[in-house]
C-alpha positions in Angstrom: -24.7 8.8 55.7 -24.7 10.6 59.0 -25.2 13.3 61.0 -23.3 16.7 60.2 -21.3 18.0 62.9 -23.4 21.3 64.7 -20.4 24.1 63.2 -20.7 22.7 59.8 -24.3 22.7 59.8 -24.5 26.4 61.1 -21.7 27.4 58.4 -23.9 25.3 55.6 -27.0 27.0 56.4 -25.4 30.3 56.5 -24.8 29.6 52.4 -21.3 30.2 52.1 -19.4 30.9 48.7 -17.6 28.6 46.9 -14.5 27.8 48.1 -15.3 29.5 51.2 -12.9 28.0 54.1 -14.8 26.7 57.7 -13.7 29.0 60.5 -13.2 27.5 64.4 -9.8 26.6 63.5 -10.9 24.0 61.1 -8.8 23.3 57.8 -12.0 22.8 55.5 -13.3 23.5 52.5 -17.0 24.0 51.1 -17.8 24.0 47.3 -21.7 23.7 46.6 -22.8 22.3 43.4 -26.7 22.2 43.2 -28.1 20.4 45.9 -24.7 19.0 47.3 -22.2 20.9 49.1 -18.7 19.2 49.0 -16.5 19.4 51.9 -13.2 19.2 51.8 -10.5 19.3 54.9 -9.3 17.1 57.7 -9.0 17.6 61.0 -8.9 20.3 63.8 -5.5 20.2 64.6 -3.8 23.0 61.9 -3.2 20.2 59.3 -5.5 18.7 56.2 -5.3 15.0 55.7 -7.7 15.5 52.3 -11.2 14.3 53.3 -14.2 14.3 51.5 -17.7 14.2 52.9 -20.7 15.6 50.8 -23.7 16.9 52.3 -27.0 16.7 51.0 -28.8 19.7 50.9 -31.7 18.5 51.0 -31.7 15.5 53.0 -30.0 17.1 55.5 -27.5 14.2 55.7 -24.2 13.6 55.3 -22.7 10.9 52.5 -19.4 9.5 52.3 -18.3 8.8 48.5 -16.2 6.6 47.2 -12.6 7.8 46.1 -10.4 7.0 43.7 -6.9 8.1 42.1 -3.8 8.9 44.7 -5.1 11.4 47.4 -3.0 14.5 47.8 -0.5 14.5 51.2 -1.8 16.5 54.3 -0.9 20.5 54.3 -1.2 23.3 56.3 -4.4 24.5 54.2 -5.9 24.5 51.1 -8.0 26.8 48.4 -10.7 25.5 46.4 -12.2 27.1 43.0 -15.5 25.4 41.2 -14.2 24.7 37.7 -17.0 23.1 35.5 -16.9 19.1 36.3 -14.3 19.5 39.0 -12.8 21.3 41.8 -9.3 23.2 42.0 -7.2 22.4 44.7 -4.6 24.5 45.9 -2.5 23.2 48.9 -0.9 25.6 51.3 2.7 25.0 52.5 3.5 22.2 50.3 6.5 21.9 47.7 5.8 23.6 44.5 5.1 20.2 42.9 2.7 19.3 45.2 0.2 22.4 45.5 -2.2 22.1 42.8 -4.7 18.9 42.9 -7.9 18.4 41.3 -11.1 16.5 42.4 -13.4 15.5 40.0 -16.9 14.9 40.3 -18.7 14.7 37.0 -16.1 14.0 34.6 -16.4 10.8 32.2 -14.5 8.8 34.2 -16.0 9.4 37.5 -19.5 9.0 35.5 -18.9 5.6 34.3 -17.6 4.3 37.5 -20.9 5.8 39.4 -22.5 3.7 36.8 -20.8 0.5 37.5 -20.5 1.4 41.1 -23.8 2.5 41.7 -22.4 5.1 43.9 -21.4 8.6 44.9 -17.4 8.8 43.3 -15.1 11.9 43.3 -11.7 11.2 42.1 -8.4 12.9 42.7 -5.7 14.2 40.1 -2.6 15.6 40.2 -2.5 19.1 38.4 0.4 19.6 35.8 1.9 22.7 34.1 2.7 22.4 30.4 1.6 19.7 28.0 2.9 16.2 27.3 3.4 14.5 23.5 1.4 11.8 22.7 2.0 8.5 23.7 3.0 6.1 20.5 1.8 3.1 20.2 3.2 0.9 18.0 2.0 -3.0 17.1 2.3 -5.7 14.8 2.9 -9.1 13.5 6.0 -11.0 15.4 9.0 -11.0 13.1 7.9 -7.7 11.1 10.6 -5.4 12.9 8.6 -3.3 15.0 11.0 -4.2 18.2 14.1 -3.2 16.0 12.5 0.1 14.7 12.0 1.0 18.2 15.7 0.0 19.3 16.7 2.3 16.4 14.4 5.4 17.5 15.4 5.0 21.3 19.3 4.8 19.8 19.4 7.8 17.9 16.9 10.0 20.6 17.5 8.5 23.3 16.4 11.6 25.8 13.3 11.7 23.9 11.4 8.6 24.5 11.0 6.4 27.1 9.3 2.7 27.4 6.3 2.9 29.9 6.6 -0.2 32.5 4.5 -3.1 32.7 2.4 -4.7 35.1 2.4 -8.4 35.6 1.3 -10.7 38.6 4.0 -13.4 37.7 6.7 -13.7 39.7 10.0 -12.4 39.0 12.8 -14.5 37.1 16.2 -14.4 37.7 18.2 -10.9 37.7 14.6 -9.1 36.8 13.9 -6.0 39.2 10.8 -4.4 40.3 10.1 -1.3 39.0 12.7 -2.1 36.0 11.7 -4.9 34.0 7.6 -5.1 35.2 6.2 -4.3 38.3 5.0 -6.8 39.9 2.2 -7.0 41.9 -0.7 -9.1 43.5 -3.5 -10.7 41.0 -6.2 -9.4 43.4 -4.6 -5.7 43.2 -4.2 -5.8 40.2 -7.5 -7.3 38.7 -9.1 -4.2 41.7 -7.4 -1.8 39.6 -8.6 -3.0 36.1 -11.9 -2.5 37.4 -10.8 0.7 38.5 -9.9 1.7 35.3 -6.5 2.4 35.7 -5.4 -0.1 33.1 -5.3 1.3 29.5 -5.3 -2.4 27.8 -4.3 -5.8 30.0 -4.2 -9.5 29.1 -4.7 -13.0 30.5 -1.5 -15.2 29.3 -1.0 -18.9 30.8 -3.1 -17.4 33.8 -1.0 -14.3 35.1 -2.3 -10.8 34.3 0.3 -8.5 31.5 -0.9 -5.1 31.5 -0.3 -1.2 31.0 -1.3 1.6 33.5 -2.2 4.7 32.9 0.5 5.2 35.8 3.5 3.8 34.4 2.6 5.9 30.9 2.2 9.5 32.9 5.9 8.4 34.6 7.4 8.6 31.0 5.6 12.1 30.5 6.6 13.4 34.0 10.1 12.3 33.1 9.7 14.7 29.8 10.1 12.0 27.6 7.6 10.8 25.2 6.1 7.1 25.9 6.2 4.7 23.2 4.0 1.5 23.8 5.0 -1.5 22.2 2.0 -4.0 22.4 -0.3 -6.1 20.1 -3.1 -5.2 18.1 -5.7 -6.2 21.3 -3.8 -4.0 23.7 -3.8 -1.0 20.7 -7.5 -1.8 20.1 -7.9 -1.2 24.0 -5.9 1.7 24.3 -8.0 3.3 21.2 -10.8 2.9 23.1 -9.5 4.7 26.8 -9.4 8.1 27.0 -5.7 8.1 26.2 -4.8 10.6 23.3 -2.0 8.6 21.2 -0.9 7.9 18.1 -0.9 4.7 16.7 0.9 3.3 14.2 0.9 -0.5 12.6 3.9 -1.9 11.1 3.3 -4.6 8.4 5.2 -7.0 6.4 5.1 -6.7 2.4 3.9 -9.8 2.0 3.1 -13.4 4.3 6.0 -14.5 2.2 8.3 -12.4 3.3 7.3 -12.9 6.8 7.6 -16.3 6.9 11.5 -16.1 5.5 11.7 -14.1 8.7 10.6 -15.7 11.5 12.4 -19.2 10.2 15.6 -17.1 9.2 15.5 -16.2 13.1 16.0 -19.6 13.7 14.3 -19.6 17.3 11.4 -21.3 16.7 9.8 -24.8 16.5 7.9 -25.1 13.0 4.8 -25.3 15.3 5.6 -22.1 17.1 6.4 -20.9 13.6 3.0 -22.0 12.0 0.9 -20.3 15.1 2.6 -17.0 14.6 1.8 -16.6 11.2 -1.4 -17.5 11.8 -1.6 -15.1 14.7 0.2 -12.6 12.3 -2.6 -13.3 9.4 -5.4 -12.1 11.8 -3.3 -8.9 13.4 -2.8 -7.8 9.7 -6.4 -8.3 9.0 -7.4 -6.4 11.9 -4.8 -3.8 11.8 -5.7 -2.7 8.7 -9.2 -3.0 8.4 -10.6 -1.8 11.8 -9.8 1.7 12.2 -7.3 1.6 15.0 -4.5 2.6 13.7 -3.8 5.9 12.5 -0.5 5.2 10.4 0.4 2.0 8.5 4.0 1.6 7.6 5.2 -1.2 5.3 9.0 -3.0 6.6 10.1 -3.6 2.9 13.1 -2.1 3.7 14.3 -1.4 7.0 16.3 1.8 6.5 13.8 3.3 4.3 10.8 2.3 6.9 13.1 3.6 9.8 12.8 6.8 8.2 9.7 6.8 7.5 8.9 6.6 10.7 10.8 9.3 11.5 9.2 11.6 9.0 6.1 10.5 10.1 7.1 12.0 14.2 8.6 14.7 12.9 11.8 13.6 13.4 13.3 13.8 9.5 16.3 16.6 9.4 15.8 17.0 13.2 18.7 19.0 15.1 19.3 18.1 18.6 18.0 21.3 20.8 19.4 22.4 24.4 18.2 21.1 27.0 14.6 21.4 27.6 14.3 23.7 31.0 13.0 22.3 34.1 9.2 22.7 34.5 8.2 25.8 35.6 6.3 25.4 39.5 4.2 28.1 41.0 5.4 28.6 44.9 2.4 30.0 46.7 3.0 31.4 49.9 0.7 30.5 52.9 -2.0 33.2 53.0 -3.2 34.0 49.4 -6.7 34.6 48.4 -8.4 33.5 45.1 -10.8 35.3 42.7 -12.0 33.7 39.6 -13.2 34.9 35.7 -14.2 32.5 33.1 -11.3 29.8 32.9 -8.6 32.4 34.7 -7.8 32.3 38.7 -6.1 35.0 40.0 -4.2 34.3 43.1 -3.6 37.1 45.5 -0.2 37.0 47.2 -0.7 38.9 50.8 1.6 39.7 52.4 4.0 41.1 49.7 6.4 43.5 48.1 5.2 46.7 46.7 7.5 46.8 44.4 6.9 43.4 43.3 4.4 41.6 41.0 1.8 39.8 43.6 -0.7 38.4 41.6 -0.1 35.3 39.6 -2.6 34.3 37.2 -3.4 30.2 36.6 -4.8 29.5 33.2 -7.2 26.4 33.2 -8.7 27.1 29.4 -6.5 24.0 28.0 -6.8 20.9 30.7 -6.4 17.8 29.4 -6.9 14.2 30.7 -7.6 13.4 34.8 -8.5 10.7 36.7 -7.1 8.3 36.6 -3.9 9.8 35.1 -2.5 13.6 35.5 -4.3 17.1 34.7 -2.2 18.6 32.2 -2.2 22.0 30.4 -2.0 24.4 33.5 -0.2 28.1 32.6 0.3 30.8 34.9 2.5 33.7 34.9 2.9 36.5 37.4 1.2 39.7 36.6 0.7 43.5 38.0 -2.7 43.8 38.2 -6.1 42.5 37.4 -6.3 44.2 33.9 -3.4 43.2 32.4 -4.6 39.6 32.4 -8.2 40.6 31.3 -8.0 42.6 28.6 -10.0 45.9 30.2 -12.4 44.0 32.7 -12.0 43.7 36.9 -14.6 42.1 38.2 -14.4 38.6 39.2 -16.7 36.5 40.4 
């Protein structure tokens, strides 16, 4: 809390729209929702380090919340829309894959961190054209094949999925890279981050943390890969109960027989490491199939005929390798633009520019999915000639 500064008051009390941008040279922001009017901006100096101070209407005092997710780099500028549980973003000057950000103040995950916080929270997001697949994850007993059906998807598609990386706060063995093998990090870090909520499942093993972040899974979908997840039934169970949207699939043996002939047939365990497998393997089937976490159970009778299974099963069965997939369309907004909004379409207003040319681009927000901590996905735009021909005989914005 604090005092507000006298320009922002006077601007504040002179009820200014949404979105509405502080004057006296000031690179600011002001979105009101209810009694709270959000300001977002930086400093005097022609460049926005992203701030965020909320001011109680009310009150008449200022709060600082809490923030989470990666804050967007400083700009020249920025635009701001009220969208229904967060705010739209748009950075001026910056590269086209750095201009649209969201800040979210009353979406799920921002509520249940107020509630364990006990705190104001906003969150930041990264906005994303296009849709990702869903994530796969796959799990199951040790020795049932799952690791080899995987070796034999990422073989024959190998530019269409892509392991996520994991976390661990063990140190690194010998030849293993950062960023390659896990990323490693700090127990203390990492545990702050699981309370975060950036952690779609984790696990305590011989006292070092083994994990999977919503990061290292929206890497894979930035890549324009699909993310297959290869972890147990307690990781799955966890990642069923995020907010990730996946598919899951559990592969099982045909029998505790035939798993057994397996794992000794490897030849790479001790009978006791053998014995506490299938145990561990008795309770994963149990759970697998009787809990509802999976959506897909695939039986490893045979491996070619599971393989392709599997394949049917992703809609991979008679599949014809495609061109290329095109690079991701970006919007490049010039510096001055103005904004009007209808329902879930902004149209941006590109002044100065051609007569000839098409100047307004319309941004589509009716499909966003996920956020905080992750990416917002399912932006669309395209570039159109006038307000009509994006809303089908209407003109007025609000």
């Amino acid at each position: 809390m604090g005092e507000a500064p006298a320009f922002l008051v006077d601007d504040l009390q002179n009820e200014p729209p949404n979105g509405f941008e502080l004057k006296n040279g000031t690179c600011k922001t002001t979105t009101t929702i209810g009694d709270k009017t959000y300001v977002i901006g930086g400093a005097d100096d022609g460049t926005l380090s992203i701030e965020v101070q909320i001011f109680d209407r009310n009150l008449g005092e200022w709060f600082h919340p809490t923030v989470h997710g990666t804050k967007p780099m400083s700009c020249k500028g920025h635009s701001a829309v009220l969208l229904k549980d967060r705010i739209l973003i748009l950075k001026k000057g910056s590269k086209p894959d750095d201009q649209i950000w969201f800040l979210e103040f009353d979406t799920q995950y921002v509520r249940q961190l107020q509630k364990n916080l006990g705190t104001e929270v906003v969150a930041w997001s990264k906005g994303v054209t296009g849709n990702a697949e869903k994530p796969i994850v796959i799990s199951g007993p040790s020795g049932v094949g799952k690791g080899t059906l995987i070796s034999m998807l990422m073989k024959e598609f190998p530019t269409m999925f892509g392991f996520s990386v994991s976390h661990t706060t063990r140190s690194p063995r010998n030849m293993e890279k950062d960023g390659v093998h896990y990323h490693f990090t700090e127990k203390c870090l990492m545990e702050k981050e699981i309370e975060d909520g950036k952690f779609l499942e984790f696990a305590s093993v011989h006292g070092n943390l083994y994990g999977t972040s919503v990061e290292a899974v929206e890497v894979v979908a930035d890549a324009g890969k699909r993310c297959i997840l290869d972890i147990d039934v307690q990781g799955a169970r966890s990642v069923r109960a995020s907010s990730l949207e996946a598919v899951f699939i559990f592969i099982c043996p045909p029998s505790m027989e035939d798993l057994e002939n397996r794992l000794r047939g490897r030849g790479t365990e001790t009978e006791e490491q053998v014995l506490k497998r299938l145990r561990n393997a008795e309770a994963e089937i149990k759970e697998g199939k009787s809990y509802k976490i999976f959506d897909f159970i695939l039986y490893n009778d045979n491996l070619e005929e599971c393989y392709e299974r599997l394949k049917k099963l992703l809609g991979l069965d008679g599949f014809v390798a495609a061109a290329p997939k095109s690079e991701p369309r970006e919007i490049i907004l010039p510096m001055d633009h103005s904004l009007s909004k209808k329902d879930d379409k902004i149209i941006i207003n590109c002044i100065p520019s051609d007569k000839d040319s098409k100047n307004l681009i319309m941004l589509d927000v009716s499909s966003l999915k996920g956020g905080a901590p992750g990416r917002t996905r399912g932006l669309d735009f395209q570039a159109i000639s006038s307000f009509s021909e994006s809303l089908t005989g209407t003109n007025q914005f609000s």
